[in-house]
GUDO-566713 format. One record per residue: residue number from 1; residue in three letters; z negated, y negated, x of N, C-alpha, C, O in turn. Coordinates in pm, whole numbers, plus 50000, padded with zeros to 5 digits. Atoms other than C-alpha are relative to their C-alpha. Layout:
// GUDO-566713
NODE | NUM | ALA | Z | Y | X | Z | Y | X | Z | Y | X | Z | Y | X;
...
***
This chain:
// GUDO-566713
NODE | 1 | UNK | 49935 | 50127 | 50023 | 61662 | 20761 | 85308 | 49900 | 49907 | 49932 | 49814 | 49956 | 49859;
NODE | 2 | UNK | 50069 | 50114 | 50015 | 61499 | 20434 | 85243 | 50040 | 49892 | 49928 | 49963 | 49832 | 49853;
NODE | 3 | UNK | 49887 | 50102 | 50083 | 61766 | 20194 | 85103 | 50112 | 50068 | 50047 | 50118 | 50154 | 50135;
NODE | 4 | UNK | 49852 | 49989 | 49997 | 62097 | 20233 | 85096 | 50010 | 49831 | 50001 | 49939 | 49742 | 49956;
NODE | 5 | UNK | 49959 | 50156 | 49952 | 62281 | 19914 | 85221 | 50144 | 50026 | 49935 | 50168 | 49950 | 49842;
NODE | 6 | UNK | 49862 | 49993 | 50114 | 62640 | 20017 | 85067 | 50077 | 50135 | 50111 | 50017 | 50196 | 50200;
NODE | 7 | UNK | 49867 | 49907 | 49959 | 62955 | 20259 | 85191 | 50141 | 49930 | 50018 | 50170 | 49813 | 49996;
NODE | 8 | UNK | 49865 | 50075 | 50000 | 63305 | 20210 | 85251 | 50069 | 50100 | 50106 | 50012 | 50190 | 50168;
NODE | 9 | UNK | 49907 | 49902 | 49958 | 63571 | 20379 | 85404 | 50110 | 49872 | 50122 | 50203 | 49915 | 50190;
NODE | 10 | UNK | 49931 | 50105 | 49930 | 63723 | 20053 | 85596 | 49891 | 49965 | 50150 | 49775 | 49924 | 50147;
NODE | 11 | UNK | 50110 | 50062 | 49922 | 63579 | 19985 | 85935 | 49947 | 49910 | 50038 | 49840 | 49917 | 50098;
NODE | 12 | UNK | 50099 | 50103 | 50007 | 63523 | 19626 | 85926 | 49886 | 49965 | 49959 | 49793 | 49901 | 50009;
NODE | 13 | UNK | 50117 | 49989 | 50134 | 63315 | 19670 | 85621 | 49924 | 50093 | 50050 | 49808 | 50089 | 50010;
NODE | 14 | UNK | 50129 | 49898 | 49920 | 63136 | 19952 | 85829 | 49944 | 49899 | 50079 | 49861 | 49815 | 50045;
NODE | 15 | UNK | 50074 | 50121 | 49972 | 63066 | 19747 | 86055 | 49886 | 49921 | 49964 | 49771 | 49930 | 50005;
NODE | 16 | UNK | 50069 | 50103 | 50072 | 62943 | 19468 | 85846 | 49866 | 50055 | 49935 | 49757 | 49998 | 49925;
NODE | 17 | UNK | 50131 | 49891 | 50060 | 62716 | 19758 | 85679 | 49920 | 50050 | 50116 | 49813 | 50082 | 50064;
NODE | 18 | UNK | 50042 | 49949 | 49829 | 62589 | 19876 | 86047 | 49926 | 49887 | 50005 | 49804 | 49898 | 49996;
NODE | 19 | UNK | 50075 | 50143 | 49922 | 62505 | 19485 | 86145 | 49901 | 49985 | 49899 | 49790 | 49964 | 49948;
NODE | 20 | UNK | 50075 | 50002 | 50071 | 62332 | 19472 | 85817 | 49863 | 50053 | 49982 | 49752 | 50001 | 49972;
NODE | 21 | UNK | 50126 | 49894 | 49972 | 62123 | 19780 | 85824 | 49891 | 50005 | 50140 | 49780 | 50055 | 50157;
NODE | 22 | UNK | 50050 | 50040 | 49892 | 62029 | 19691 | 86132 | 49911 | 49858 | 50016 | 49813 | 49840 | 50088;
NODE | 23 | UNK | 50096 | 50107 | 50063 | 61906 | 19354 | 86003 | 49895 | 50037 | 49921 | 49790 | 49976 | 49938;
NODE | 24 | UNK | 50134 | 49941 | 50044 | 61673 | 19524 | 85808 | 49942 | 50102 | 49994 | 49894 | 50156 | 49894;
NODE | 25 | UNK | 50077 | 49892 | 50020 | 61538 | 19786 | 85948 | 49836 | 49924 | 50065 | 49735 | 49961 | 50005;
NODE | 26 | UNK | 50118 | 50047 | 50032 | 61242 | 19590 | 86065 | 49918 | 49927 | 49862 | 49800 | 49915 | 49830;
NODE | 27 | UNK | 50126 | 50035 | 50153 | 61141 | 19450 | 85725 | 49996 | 50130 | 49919 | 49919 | 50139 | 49823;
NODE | 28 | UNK | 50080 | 49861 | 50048 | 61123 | 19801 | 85626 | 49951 | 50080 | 50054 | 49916 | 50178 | 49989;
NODE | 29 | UNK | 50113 | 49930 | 49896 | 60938 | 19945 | 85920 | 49931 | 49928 | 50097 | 49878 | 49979 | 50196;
NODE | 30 | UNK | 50094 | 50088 | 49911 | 60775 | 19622 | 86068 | 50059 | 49996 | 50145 | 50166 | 50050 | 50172;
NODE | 31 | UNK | 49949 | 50009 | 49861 | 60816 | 19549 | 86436 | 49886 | 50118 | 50055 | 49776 | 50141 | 50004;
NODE | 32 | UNK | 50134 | 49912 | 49912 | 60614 | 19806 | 86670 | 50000 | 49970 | 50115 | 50099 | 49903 | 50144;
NODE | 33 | UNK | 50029 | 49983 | 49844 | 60523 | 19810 | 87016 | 50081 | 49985 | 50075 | 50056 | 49905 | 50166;
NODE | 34 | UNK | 49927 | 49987 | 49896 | 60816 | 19878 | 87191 | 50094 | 49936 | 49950 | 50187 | 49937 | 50031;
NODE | 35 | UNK | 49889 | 50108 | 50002 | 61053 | 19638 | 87026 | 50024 | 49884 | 50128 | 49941 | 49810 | 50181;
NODE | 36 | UNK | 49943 | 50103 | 49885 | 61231 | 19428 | 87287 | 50026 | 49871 | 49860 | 50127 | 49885 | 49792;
NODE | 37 | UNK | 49952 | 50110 | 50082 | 61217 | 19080 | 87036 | 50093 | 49916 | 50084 | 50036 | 49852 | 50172;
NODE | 38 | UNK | 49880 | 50095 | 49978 | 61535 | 18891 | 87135 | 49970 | 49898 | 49905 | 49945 | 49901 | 49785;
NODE | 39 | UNK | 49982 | 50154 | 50078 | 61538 | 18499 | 87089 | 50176 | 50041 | 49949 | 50265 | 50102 | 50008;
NODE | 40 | UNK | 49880 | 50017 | 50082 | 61826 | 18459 | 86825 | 50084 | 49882 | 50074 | 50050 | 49784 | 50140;
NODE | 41 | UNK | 49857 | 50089 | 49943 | 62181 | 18305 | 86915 | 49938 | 49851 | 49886 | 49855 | 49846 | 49795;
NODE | 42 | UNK | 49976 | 50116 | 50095 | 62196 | 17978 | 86744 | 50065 | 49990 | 49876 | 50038 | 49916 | 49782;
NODE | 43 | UNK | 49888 | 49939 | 50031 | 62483 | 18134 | 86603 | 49945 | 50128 | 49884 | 50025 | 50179 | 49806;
NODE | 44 | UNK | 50073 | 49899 | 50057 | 62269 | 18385 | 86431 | 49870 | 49956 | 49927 | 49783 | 50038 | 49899;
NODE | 45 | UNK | 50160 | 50060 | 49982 | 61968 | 18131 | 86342 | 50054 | 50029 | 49791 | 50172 | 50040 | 49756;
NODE | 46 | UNK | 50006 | 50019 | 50134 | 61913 | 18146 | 85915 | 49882 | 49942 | 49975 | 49799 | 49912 | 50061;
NODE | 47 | UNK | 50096 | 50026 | 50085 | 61688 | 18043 | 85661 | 49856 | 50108 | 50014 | 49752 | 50067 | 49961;
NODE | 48 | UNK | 50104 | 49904 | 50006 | 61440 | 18349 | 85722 | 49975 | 50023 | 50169 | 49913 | 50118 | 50216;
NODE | 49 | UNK | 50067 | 50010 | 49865 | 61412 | 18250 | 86106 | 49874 | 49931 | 50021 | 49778 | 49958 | 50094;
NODE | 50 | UNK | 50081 | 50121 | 50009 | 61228 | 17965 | 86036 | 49851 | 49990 | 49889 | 49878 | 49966 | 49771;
NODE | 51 | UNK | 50149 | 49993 | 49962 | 60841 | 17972 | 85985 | 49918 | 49848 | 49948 | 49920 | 49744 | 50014;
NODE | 52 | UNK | 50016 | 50144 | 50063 | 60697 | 17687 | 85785 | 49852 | 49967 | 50070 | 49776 | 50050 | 50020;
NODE | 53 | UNK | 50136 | 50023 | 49976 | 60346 | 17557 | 85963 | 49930 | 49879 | 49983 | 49817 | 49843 | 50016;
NODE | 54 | UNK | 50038 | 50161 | 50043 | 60351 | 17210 | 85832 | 49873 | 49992 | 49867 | 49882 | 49875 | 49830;
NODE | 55 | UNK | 50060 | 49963 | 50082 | 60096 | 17280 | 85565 | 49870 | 50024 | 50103 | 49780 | 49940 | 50097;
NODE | 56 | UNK | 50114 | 50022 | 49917 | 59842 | 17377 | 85833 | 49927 | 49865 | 50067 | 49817 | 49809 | 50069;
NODE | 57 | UNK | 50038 | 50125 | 49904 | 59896 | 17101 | 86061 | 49957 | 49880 | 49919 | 49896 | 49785 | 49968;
NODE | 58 | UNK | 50056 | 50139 | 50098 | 59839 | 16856 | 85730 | 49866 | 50016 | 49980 | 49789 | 49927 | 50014;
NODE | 59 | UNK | 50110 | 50013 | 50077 | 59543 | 16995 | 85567 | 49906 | 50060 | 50125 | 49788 | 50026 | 50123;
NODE | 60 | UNK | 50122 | 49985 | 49900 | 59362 | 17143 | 85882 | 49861 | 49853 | 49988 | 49756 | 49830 | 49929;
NODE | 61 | UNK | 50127 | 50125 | 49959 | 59191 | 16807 | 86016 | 49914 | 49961 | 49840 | 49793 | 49940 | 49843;
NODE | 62 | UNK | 50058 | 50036 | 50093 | 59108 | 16729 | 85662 | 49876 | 50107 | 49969 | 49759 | 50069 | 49958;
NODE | 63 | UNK | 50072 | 49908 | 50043 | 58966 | 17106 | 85571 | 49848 | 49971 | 50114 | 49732 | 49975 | 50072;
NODE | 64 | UNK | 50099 | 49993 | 49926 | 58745 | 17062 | 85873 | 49920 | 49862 | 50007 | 49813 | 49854 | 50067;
NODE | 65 | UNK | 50110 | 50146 | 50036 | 58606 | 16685 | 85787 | 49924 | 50018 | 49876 | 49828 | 49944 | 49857;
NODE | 66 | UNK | 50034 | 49989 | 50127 | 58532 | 16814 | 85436 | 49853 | 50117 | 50090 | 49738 | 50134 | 50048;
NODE | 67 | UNK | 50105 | 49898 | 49933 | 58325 | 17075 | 85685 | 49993 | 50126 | 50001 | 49911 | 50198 | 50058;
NODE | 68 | UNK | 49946 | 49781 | 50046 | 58479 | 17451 | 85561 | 49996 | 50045 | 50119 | 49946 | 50156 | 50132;
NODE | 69 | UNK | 50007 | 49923 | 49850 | 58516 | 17508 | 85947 | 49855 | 50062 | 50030 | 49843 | 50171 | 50086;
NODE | 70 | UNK | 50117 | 49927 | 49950 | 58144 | 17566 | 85985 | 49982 | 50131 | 49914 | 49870 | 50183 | 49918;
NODE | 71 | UNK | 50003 | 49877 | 50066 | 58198 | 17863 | 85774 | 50141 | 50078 | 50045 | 50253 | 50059 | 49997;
NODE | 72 | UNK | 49943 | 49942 | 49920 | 58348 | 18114 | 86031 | 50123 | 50104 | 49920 | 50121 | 50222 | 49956;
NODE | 73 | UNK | 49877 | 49904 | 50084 | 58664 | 18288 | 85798 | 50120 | 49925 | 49972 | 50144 | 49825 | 49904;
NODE | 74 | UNK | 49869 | 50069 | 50031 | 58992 | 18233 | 85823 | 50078 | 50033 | 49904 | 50179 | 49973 | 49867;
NODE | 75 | UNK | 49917 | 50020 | 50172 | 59080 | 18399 | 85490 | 49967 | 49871 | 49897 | 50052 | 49828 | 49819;
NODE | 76 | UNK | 50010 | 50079 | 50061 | 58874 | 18123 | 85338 | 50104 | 49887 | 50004 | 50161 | 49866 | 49897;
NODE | 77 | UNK | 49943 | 50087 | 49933 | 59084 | 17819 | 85551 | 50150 | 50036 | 49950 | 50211 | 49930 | 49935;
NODE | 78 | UNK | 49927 | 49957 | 50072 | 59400 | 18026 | 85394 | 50009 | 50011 | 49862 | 50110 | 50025 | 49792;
NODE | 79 | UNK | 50023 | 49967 | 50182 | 59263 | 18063 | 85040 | 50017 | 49821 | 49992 | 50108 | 49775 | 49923;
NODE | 80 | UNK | 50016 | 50160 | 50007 | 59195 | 17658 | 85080 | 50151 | 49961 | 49997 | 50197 | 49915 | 49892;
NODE | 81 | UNK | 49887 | 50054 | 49958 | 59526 | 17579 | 85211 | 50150 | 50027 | 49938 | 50258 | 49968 | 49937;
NODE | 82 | UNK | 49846 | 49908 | 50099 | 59776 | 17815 | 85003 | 50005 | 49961 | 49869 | 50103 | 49954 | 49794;
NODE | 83 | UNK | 50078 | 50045 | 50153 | 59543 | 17699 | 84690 | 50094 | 49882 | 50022 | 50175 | 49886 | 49929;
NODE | 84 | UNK | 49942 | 50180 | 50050 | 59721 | 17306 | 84735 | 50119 | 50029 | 50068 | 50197 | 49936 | 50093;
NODE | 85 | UNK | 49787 | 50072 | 49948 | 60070 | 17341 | 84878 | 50027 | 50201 | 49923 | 50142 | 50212 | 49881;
NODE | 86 | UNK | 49916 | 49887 | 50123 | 60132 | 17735 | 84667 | 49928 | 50049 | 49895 | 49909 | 50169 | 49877;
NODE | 87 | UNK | 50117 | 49986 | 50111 | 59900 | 17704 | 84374 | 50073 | 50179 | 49882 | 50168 | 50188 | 49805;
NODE | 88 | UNK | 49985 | 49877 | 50074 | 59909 | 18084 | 84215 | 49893 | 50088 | 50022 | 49791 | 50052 | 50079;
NODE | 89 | UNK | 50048 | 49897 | 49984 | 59777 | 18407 | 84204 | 49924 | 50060 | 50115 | 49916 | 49991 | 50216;
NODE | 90 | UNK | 50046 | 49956 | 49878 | 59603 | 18620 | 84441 | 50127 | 50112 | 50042 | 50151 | 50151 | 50157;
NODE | 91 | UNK | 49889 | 49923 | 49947 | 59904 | 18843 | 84429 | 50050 | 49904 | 50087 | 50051 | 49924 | 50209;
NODE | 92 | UNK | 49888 | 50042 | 49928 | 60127 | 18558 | 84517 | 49940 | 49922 | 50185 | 50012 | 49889 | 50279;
NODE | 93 | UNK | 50036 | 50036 | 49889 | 59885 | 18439 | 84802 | 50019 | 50111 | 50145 | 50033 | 50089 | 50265;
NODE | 94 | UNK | 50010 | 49895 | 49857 | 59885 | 18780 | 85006 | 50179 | 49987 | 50031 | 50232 | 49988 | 50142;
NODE | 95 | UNK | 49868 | 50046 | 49985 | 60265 | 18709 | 84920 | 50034 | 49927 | 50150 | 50078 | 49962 | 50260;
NODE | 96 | UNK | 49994 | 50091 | 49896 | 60247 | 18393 | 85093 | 49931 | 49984 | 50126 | 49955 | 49887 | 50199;
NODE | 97 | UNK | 50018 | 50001 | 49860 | 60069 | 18471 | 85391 | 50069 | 50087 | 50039 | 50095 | 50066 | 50158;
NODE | 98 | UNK | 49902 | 49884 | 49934 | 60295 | 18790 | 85449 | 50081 | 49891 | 50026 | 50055 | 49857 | 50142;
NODE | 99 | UNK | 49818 | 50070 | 50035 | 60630 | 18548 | 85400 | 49959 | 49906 | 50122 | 50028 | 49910 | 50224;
NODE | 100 | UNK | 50029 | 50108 | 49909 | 60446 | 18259 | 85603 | 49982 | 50065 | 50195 | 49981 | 50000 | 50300;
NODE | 101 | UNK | 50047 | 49969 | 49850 | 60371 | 18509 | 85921 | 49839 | 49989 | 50031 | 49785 | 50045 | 50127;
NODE | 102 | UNK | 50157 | 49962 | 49987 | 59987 | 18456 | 85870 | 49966 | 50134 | 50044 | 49957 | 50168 | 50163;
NODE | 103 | UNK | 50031 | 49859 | 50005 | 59905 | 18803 | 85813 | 49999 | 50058 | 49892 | 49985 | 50005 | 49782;
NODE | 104 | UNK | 50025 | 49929 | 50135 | 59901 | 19100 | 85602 | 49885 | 50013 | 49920 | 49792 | 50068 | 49979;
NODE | 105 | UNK | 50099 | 50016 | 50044 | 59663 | 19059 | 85351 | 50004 | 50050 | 49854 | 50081 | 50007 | 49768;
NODE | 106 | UNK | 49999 | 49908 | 50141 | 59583 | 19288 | 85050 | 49950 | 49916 | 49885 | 49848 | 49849 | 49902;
NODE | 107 | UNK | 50075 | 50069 | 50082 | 59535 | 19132 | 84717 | 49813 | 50065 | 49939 | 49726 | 50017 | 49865;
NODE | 108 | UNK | 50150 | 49911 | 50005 | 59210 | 19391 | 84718 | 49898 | 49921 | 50128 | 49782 | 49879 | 50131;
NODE | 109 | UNK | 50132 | 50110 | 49867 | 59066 | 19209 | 85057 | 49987 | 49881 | 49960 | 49880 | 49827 | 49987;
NODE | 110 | UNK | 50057 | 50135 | 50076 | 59086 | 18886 | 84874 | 49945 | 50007 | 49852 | 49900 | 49909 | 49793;
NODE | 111 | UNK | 50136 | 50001 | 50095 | 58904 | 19011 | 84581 | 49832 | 50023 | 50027 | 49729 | 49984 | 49971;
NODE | 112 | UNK | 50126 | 50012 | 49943 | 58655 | 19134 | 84820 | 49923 | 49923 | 50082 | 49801 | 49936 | 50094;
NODE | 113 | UNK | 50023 | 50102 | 49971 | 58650 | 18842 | 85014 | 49928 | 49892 | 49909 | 49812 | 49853 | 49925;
NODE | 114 | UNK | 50108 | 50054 | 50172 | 58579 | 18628 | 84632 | 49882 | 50022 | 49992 | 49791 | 49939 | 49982;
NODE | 115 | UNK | 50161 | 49930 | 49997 | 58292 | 18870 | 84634 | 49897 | 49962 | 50080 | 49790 | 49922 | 50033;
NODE | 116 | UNK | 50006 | 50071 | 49916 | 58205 | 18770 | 84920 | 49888 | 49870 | 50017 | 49771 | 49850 | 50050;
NODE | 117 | UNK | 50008 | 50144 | 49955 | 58209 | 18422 | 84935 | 49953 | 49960 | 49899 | 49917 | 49844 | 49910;
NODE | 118 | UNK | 50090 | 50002 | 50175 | 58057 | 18419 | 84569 | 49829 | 49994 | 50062 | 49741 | 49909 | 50052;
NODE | 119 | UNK | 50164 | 49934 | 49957 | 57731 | 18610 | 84740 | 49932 | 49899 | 50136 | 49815 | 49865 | 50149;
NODE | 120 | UNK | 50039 | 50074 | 49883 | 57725 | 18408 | 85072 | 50011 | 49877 | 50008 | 49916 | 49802 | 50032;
NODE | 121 | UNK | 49974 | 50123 | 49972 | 57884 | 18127 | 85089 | 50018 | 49878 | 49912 | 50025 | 49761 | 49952;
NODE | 122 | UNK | 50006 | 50145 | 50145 | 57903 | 17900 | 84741 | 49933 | 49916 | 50047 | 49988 | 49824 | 50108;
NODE | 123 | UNK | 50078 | 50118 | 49954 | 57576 | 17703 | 84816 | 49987 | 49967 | 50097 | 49973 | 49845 | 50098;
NODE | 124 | UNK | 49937 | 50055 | 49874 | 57622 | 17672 | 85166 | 50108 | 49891 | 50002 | 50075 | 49789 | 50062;
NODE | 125 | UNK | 49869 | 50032 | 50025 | 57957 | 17532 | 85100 | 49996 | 49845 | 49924 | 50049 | 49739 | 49958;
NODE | 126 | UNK | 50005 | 50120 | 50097 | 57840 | 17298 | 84777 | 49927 | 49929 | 50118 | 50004 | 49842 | 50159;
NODE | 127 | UNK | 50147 | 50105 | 49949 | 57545 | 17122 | 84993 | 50058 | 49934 | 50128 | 50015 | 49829 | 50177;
NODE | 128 | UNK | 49903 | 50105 | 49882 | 57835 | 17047 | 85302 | 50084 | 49918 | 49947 | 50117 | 49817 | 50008;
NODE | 129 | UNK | 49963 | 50107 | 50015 | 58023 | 16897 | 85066 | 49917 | 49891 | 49943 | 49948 | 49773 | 49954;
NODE | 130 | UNK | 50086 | 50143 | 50038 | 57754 | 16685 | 84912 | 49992 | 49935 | 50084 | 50055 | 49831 | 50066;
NODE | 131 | UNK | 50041 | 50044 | 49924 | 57614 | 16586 | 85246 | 50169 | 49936 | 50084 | 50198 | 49825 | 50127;
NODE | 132 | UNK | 49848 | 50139 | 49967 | 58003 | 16494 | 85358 | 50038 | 49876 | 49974 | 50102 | 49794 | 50039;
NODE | 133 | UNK | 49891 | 50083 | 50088 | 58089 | 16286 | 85113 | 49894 | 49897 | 49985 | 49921 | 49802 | 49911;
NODE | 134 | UNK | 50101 | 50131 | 50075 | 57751 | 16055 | 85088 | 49956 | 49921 | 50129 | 49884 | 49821 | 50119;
***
């Protein structure tokens, strides 16, 4: 057992516990391979259907006039972008790319990423934005 979703002895309320458990057995074993994904009824649409990507589509064109695109990583373009619209942690960033549908992302691959981008890419980085901006 994995969760418990509740009991009951009434079969509506079974039911209702059935449709439930069944609602989340992919966020506790992911989707795999052979899931058949069904588009949702309308009738069925919530708050956790919906997929926020407005945040990309703003700060993209900008991230890439500032010039970050010539530096091939899309954790960076994520670290940039999560940094000004969900300013926190590195916990809460792997958070927010899980929640957002990005991808799974360990708060350990973005310390080693830091590392990283500390060793490689800083002065690269400073000298595109100097040369941007003058």
């Amino acid at each position: 057992m994995i969760k418990t979703i509740g009991c009951s002895s009434e079969p509506k309320e079974i039911e209702a516990l059935y449709q439930q458990a069944i609602y989340e057995l992919p966020r506790l074993y992911g989707a795999t391979l052979f899931d058949i994904e069904e588009e949702p009824q309308i009738t069925e649409l919530s708050n956790d259907s919906i997929r926020v990507i407005g945040p990309y589509e703003v700060f993209t064109p900008i991230y890439n006039k500032i010039g970050y695109n010539k530096i091939d990583e899309s954790l960076l373009k994520d670290l940039v972008i999560s940094r000004l619209t969900h300013a926190g942690s590195k916990l809460k960033l792997s958070e927010y790319l899980a929640d957002s549908g990005k991808k799974e992302t360990t708060v350990y691959s973005i310390y080693r990423f830091l590392d990283r981008f500390n060793k490689e890419y800083k002065k690269p980085l400073n000298n595109l934005m100097i040369f941007t901006w003058y």
